[in-house]
Each structure stands twice: as structure tokens, then as C-alpha cells.
C-alpha positions as CSV (number, residue, x, y, z in Angstrom):
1,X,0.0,0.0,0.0
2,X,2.0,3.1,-1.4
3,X,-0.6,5.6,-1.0
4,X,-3.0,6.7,2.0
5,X,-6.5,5.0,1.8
6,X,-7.7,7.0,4.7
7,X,-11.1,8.7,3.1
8,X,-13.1,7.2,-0.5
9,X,-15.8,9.5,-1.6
10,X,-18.7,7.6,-3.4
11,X,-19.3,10.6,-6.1
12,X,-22.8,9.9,-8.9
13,X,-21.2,9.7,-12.2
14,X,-24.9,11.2,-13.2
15,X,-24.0,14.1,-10.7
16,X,-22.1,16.5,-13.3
17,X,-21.2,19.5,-10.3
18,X,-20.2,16.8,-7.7
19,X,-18.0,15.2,-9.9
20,X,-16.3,18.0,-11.0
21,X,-16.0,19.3,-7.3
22,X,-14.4,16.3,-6.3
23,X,-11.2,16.4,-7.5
24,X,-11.0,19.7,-5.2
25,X,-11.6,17.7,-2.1
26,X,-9.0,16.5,0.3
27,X,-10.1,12.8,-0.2
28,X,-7.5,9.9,-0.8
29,X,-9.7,8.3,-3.1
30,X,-12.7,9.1,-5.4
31,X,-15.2,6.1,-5.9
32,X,-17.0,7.4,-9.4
33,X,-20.7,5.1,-8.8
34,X,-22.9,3.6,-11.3
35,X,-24.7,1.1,-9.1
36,X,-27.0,2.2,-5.9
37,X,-26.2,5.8,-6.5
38,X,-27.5,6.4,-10.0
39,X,-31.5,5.7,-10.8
40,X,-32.1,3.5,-13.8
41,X,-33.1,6.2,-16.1
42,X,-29.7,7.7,-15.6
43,X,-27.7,4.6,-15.9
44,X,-26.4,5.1,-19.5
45,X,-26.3,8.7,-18.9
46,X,-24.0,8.6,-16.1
47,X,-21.9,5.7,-17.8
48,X,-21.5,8.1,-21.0
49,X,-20.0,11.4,-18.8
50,X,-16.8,8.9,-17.2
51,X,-15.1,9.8,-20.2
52,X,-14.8,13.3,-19.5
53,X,-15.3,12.6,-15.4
54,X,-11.8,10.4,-15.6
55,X,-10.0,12.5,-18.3
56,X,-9.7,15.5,-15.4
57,X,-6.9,16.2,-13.4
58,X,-7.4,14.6,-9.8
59,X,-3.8,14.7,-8.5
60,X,-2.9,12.4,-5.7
61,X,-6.8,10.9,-5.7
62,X,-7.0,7.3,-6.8
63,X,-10.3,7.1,-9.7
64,X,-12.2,4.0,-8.6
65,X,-14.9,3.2,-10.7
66,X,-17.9,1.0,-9.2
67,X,-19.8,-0.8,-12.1
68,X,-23.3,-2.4,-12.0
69,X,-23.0,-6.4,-11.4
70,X,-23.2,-8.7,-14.2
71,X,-26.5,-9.6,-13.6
72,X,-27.8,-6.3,-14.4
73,X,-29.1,-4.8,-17.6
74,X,-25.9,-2.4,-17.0
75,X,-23.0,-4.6,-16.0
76,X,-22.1,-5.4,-20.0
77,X,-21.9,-1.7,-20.6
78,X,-20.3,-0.4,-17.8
79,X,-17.2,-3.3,-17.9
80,X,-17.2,-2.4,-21.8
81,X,-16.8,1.4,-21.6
82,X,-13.8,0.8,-18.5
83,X,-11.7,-1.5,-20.6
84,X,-10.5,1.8,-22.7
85,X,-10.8,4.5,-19.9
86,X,-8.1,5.4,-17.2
87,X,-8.2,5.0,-14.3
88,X,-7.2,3.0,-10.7
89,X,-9.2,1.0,-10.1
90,X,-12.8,-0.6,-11.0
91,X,-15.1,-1.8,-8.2
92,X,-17.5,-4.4,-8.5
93,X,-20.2,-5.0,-6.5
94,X,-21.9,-8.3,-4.2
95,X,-18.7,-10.0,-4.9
96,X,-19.2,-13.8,-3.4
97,X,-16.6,-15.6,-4.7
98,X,-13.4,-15.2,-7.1
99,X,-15.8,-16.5,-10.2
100,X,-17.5,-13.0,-10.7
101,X,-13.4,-11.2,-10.6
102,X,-12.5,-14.0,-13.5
103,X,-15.1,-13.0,-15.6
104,X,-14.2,-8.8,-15.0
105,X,-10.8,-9.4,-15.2
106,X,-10.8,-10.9,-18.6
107,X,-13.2,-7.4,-19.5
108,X,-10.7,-4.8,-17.9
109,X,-7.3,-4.0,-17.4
110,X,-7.3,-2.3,-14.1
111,X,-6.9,-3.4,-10.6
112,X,-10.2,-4.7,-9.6
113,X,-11.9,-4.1,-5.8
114,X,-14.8,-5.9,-4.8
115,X,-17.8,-5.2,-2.3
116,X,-18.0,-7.3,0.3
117,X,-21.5,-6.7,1.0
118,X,-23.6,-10.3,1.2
119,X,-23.1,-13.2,3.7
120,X,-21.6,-15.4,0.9
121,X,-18.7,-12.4,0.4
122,X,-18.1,-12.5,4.1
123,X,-17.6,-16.4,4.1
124,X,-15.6,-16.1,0.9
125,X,-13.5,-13.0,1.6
126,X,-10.4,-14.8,1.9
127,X,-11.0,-16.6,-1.4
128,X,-11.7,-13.3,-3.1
129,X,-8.7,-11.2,-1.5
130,X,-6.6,-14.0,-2.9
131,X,-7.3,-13.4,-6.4
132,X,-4.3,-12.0,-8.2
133,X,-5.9,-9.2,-9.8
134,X,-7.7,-7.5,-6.3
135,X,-6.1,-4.9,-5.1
136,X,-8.5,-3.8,-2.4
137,X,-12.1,-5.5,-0.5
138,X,-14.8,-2.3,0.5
139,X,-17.3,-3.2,3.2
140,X,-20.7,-2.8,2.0
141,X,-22.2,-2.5,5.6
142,X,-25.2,-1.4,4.6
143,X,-26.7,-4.5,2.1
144,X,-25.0,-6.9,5.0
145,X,-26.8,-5.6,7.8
146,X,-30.1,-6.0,5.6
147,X,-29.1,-9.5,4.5
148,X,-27.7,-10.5,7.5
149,X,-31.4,-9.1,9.3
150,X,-29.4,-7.2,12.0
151,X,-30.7,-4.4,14.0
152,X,-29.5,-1.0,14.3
153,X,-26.3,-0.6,16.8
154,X,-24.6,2.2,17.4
155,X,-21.6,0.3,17.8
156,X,-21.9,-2.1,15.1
157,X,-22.2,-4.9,17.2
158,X,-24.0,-7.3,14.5
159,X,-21.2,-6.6,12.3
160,X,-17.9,-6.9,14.1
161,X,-17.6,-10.6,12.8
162,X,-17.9,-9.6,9.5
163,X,-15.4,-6.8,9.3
164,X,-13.3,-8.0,11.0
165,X,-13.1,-11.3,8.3
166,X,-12.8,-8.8,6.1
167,X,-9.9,-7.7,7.6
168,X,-8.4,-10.7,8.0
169,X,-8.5,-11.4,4.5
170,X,-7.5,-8.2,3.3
171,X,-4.4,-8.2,5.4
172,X,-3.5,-12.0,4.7
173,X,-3.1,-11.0,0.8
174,X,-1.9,-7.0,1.4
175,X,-4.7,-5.7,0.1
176,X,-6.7,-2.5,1.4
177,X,-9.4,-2.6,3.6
178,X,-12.1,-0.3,3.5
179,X,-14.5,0.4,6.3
180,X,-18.8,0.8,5.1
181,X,-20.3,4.5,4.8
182,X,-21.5,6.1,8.0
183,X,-25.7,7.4,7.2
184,X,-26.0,9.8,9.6
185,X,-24.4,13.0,7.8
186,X,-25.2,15.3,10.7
187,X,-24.0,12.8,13.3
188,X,-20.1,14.3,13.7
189,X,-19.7,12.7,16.8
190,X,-21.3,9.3,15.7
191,X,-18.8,9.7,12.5
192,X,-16.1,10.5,14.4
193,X,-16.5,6.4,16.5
194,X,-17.6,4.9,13.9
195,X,-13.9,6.2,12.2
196,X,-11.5,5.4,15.5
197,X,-13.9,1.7,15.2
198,X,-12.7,1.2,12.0
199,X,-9.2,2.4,12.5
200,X,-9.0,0.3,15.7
201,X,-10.3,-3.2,13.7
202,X,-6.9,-2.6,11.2
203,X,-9.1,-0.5,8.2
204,X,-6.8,1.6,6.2
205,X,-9.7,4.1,5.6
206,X,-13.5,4.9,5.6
207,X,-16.0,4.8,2.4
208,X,-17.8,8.3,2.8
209,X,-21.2,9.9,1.2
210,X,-20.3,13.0,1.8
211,X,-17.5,15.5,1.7
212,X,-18.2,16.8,4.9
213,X,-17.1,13.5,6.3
214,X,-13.9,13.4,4.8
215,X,-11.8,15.4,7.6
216,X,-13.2,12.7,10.1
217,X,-11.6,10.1,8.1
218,X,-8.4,11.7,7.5
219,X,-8.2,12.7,11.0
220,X,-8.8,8.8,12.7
221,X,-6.6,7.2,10.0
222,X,-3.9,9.1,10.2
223,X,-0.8,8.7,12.8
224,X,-1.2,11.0,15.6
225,X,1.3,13.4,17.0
226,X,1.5,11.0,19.9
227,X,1.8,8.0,17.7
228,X,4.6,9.5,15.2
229,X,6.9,10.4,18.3
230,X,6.4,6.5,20.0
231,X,7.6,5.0,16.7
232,X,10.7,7.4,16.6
233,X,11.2,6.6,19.9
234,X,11.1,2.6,19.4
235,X,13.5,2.8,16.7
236,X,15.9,4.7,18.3
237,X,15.5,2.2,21.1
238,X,16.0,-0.7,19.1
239,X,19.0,0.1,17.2
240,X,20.8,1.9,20.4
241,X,20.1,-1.9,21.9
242,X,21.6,-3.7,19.0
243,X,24.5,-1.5,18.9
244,X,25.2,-2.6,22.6
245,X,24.7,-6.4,21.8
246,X,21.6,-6.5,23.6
247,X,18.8,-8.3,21.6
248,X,15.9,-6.7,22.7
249,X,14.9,-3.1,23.6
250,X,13.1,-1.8,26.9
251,X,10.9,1.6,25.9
252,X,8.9,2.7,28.8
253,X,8.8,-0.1,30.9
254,X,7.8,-2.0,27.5
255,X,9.8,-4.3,25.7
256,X,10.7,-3.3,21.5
257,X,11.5,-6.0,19.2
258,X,12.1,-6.2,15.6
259,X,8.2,-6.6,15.3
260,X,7.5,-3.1,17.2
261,X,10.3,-1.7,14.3
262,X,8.6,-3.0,11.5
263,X,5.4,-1.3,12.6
264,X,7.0,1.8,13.9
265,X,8.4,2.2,10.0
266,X,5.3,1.9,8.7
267,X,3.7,4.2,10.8
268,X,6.7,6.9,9.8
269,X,6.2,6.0,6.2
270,X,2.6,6.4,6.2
271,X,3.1,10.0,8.1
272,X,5.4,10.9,5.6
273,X,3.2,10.3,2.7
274,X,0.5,11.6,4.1
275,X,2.8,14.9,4.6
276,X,3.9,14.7,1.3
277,X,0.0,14.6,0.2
278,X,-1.1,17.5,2.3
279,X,1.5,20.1,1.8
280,X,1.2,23.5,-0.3
């Protein structure tokens, strides 16, 4: 993962001023939709602006593209028009099993994500992170909780399971993990948990529905102050032990190893680009 993930704006492709807006916005990622977020009537529409939508400059913003499914009256078209159009990624969604990535990969040439939004993708996440053209899973928390027949938590409880699976199988092939949308755009403090949640369960960044939830994001998957100056720290630690001959390093009361180090560079490396993102 060479570039932050921290915040993915779902943008219309039928919504001409949003998309143009968003390459503006301080987003790591823009997720272009022609699924859930573009009515029937404005399917071919929407499809027919990506030309132009892609073609614009969006700097250090990744161009996802989410496509109908195959078993759509749109899922032909849409995989057609992507095969010649740039972009970094193409998103497919109710993935259940690596089947549905054979058939788009053979379509397109770009790095393909896939919704993990059904039971069956839960139980075969690890099956689909696996396949050698997915570069990223996206939790589609909304379809599982209605499949899944879960009631409302403000902590997710009925989910937890399931993301963290996703997780799991996400970090067992080095792919991204992205965390579900959060509903409640006026909710800054439910936004704000549901982010440190998702950060805490080992998500890279949060799927978002609305610009004004993109500082929440970049804010809970980004190293802290705090976190940057404890991985400093550690390294220091650990090579001012190894240059004594001692094997392991005591920061804090706390023991460093070589594991802590690894971590501790990534955590500097992700700071850094994230620095090298956000500055003038």
C-alpha cells in the first residue's frame, strides 16, 4: 500500500457538479458510482459522462470506478466502456466468490476491488482477497446488515464478525481494507467512532457519502502526533540496543523488538506520505 487510503468518496457519475468538485476535495480516493447511487433512467447517462469525469486532473486521488453487477441490464456496458478508460481501479459489487473477478478481469485492465456486502462475500473474503488481480475488499455494511437481518447498533455490534473477516482477508493477501459508509451526515460525533472503530479493527480508511465526512476520516486514519513520536522513539530504542549487543529493547517499561520496528516504520512511512499529500 504506497498511497494513504484514509477517506473514498462515493461521487454519482450522473451528478455532473459533484464530480467535478471532487477532485478539489481533500479525499484519498474518489469512488465514481454507477450502481445504488445512479437511478435506472440515468444509468447510460451517467456511464457516458466517465469519459470526461476520468480524463480530469485529480492529482494524488485514486479514480475507482464501481460498475453495475453482471447480472444487471448495466454490468455489459459499464465493464465495456472501462476496458479503454483510465483509471485505478474498477469496483465491483456483491462479490461472493473469485468467479465474478475471472469473468471482469478478462473485461478490464485495471486493478479490480470488490464489495464485500452479502453473507456469501463474508464467508468467501479470503477466497476473493486472494485473487491475483484484487487490489482492495470495501465493506458494504449497509446491504450486509439488511441481509444478515441485524438491527441498528450504534456500535456495530452485529457486524464486528464480519469486518473483521474482512480484515483478515484483506491483510492475509496486502490488500486495502475499506471500512462501510456512515448514514447519519449530521452525526459528527457518531462519524467520528464509527472512524476510530474502524481504525481500531486494522481498516486503512472509511467509504464516505459525503465531503463533509472526509476530515473525520483523514483525521482517525492518520498517525497522531502522539503515535509518530512512540515510533521514533522505538526505533531509536531498538538500534541503540543492537549497537550494545543487547537483543531486545526496553521503551517505557515496555519491551521493542524487531516486530514493534517494523510497525513503527510503517507508521513513519505512512506520516510521511500523508505529509507529502497534504502540503502547499
Amino acid at each position: 500500500m504506497d498511497r494513504p487510503w484514509r477517506s473514498a468518496l462515493y461521487v454519482p457519475a450522473s451528478n455532473a457538479r459533484a464530480a467535478e468538485k471532487a477532485c478539489g476535495l481533500p479525499c484519498d480516493a474518489i469512488l465514481y458510482d454507477l450502481e445504488d447511487a445512479v437511478a435506472p433512467a440515468e444509468k447510460d447517462g451517467a456511464r457516458a459522462a466517465l469519459a470526461a469525469i476520468l480524463a480530469r486532473d485529480h492529482g494524488h486521488r485514486a479514480r475507482i470506478v464501481r460498475i453495475n453487477g453482471a447480472d444487471t441490464p448495466w454490468g455489459d456496458a459499464d465493464a465495456t466502456a472501462l476496458a479503454d478508460l483510465p483509471c485505478e481501479g474498477v469496483l465491483l459489487p456483491k462479490v461472493s466468490g473469485p468467479e465474478a473477478l475471472d469473468r471482469l478481469a478478462a473485461r478490464v485492465p485495471h486493478p479490480l476491488w470488490a464489495m464485500i456486502e452479502t453473507p456469501a462475500g463474508v464467508l468467501g473474503a479470503a477466497a476473493i482477497a486472494a485473487h491475483p488481480r484484487v487490489a482492495g475488499l470495501v465493506a458494504g455494511t449497509n446491504d450486509l446488515a439488511r441481509d444478515l437481518g441485524a438491527r441498528p447498533h450504534p456500535a456495530r455490534e452485529p457486524l464486528l464478525p464480519a469486518l473483521g473477516q474482512i480484515v483478515l482477508a484483506a491483510r492475509a493477501q496486502g490488500r486495502v481494507a475499506l471500512d462501510g459508509v456512515y448514514n447519519a451526515l449530521r452525526d459528527e460525533d457518531g462519524l467520528a467512532a464509527e472512524c476510530a472503530q474502524g481504525r481500531h479493527f486494522g481498516f486503512d480508511g472509511k467509504t464516505l457519502i459525503h465531503p463533509a465526512q472526509i476530515a473525520a476520516a483523514n483525521a482517525a486514519f492518520s498517525p497522531t502526533g502522539a503515535e509518530i513520536d512512540l515510533a521514533r522513539r522505538q526505533i531509536e530504542a531498538h538500534e541503540a540496543a543492537e549497537a550494545a549487543g543487547q537483543g531486545v529493547a526496553v521503551l517505557d517499561g515496555r519491551i521493542v523488538e524487531s516486530l514493534h520496528v517494523a510497525a513503527a516504520r510503517a507508521t513513519l512511512a505512512q506520516a510521511r506520505a500523508i505529509a507529502e499529500l497534504e502540503s502547499p
